[in-house]
N, C-alpha and C positions, 0 to 999 in steps of 0.2 A: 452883330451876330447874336441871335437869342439863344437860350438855355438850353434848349434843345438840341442845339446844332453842335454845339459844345459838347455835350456829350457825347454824342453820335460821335465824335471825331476823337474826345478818350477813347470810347469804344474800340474806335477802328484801331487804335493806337497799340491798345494793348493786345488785342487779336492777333497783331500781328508780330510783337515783339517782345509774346506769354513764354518763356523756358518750355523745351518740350523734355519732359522727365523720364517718360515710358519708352522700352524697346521690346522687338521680339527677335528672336534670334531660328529663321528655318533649319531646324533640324533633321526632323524626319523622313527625309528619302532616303530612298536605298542604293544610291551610288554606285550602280552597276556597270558603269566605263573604271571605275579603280579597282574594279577584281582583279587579283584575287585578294588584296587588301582587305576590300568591305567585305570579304565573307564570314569574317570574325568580328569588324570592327566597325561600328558607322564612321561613314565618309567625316563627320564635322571634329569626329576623336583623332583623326589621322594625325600625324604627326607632323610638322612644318619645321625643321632647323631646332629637332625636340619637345618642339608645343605643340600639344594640341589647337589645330584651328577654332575649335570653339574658345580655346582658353584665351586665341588673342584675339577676339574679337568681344568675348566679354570684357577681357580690360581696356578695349578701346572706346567702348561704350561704356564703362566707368568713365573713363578719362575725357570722354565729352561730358560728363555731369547726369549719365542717365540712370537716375536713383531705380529705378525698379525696370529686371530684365526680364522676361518668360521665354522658354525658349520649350520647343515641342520637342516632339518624339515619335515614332511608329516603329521603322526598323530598328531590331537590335537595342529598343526601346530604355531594356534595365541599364543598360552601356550609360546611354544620356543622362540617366534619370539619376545613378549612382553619381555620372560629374557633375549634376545639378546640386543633388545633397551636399555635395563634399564643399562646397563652398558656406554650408552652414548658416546661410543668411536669407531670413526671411523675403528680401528683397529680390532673391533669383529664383525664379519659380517655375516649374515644372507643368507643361501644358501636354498631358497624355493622350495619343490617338489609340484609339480603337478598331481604327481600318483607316488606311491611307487616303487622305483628305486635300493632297494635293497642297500647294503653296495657298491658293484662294480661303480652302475651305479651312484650314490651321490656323488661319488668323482670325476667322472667322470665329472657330469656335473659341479662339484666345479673346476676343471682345473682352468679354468681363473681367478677366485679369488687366486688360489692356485700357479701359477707363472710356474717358470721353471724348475727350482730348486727340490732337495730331499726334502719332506716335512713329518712330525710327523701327523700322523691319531690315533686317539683316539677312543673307540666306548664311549656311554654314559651315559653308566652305569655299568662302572666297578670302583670298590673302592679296593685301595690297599694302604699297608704302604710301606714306600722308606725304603732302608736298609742303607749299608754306605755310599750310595750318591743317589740323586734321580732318581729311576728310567728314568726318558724322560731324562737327562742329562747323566745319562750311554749310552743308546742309542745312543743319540749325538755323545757321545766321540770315540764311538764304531766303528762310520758307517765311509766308506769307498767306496767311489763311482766308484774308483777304481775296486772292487769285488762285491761291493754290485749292486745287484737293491730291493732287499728286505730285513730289519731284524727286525725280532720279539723279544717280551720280552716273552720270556718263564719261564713256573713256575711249580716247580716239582709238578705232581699231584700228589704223594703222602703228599704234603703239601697244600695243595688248599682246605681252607676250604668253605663247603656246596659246592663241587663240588663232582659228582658220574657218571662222565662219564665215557671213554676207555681213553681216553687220546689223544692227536694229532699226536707228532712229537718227533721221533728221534734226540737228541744234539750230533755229532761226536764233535770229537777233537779238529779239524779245525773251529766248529762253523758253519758249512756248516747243513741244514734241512733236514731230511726227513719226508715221511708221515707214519701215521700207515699203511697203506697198510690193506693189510690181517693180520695183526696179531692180538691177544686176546687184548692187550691193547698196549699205549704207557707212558713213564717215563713224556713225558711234554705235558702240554695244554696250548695254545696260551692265554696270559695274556690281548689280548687287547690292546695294546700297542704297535707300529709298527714305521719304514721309508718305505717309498715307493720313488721311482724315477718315477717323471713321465713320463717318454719316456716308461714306461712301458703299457702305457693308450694309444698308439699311434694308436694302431688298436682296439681300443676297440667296443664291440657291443654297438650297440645304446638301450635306454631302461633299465629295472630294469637288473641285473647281480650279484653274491656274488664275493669279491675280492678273494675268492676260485681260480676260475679263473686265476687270477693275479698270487696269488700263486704257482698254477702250471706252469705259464710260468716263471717268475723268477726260478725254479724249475728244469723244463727243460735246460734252461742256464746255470745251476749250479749257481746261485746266487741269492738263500735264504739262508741267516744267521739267528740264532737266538743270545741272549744272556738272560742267565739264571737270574732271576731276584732274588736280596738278601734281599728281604724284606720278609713281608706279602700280602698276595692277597686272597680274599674272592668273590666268587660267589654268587652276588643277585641276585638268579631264582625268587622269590615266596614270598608271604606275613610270611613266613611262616622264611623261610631263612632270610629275611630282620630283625625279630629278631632276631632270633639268631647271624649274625651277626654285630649289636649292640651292644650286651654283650659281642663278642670276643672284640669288639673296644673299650668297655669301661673298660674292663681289662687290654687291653695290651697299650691303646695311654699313663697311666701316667708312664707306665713302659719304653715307646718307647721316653719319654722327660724327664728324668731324664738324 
């Protein structure tokens, strides 16, 4: 093997097995199924068993090792922007919209805070338990930039509780996605929980956009991955749902720390 070839295969090596450090955390919609909640308060402040959801999904992305967070804002904006500050640390930083940019377009305009690099996107109000390891660190360990420019944590809906949609996506073998397409339903729904590459954002439209988008061009390339997530995962639609999952969490969190 000559010298070339050798490195080539460093190369490939570390591409694929470089720490992903960066997250962003969707904050900024207006959470209009949890009214009359979000009429004072953004959906990502709400409360879960006294925390706020943002607060635990920032320290779950601490706790995966992801040194620098951004997390956006639009509705009820100074709300975000005040639990931004309050953590005091240059490393969580406040990505502000100016008119509602959609999932797509708030990452987009985060790019520059968000670097070069594969980076962890989070939405802001999803609450879930890690199974044998933490989910955002399964991910991590998963991704592969080599293959990848996208991979989701997917979750079987037939386990997804206060969830009653069709479902998203197809899991093959390979771990490679599809959509539902035309069909009655599908086996998994996107958990919220994502890597993104951003050379994916390279031609992106300017203005609001859903990472929908994104999705199907990783897609087209053949390279959206998911991996199935082994915990717990609950859907907070509604004031309604927000109890009731509370009571799944306070049944199962003494069972899930034993």
């Amino acid at each position: 093997m000559d010298p070339i070839d050798r490195q080539d295969i460093v190369i490939q090596m570390a591409t694929k097995t470089a720490a992903i450090k960066t997250g962003m955390v969707l904050a900024a919609g207006f959470g209009k199924r949890m009214r009359p909640i979000t009429e004072t308060i953004p959906k990502p402040l709400v409360k879960v068993l006294g925390a706020p959801m943002l607060e635990s999904i920032i320290a779950k992305l601490r706790a995966a090792g992801i040194h620098k967070i951004v997390v956006n804002g639009f509705y009820l904006k100074d709300q975000i922007q005040s639990f931004v500050e309050s953590y005091d640390d240059p490393m969580v930083v406040f990505s502000e919209e100016h008119e509602i940019l959609e999932t797509g377009g708030g990452v987009t305009q985060a790019l520059s805070l968000l670097g070069h690099d594969p980076f962890v996107v989070v939405n802001g109000d999803v609450c879930w338990l890690d199974g044998t390891e933490a989910a955002i660190k399964r991910l991590m360990n998963t991704w592969n930039s080599n293959t990848m420019d996208i991979l989701l944590l997917v979750h079987p809906k037939s386990k997804a509780y206060g969830y009653e949609g069709a479902g998203d996506f197809f899991l093959q073998n390979d771990q490679k996605l599809s959509r539902r397409g035309e069909a009655t339903s599908a086996p998994y729904v996107y958990a919220g929980i994502q890597i993104l590459h951003p050379n994916l954002f390279s031609d992106a439209p300017e203005g609001a956009f859903s990472l929908n988008e994104i999705f199907d061009k990783a897609l087209a390339s053949d390279r959206l991955y998911g991996l199935e997530h082994d915990g717990e995962w609950f859907h907070v639609g509604t004031p309604e749902g927000l109890r009731e999952v509370e009571g799944l969490l306070q049944s199962m969190l003494p069972a899930a720390s034993k």
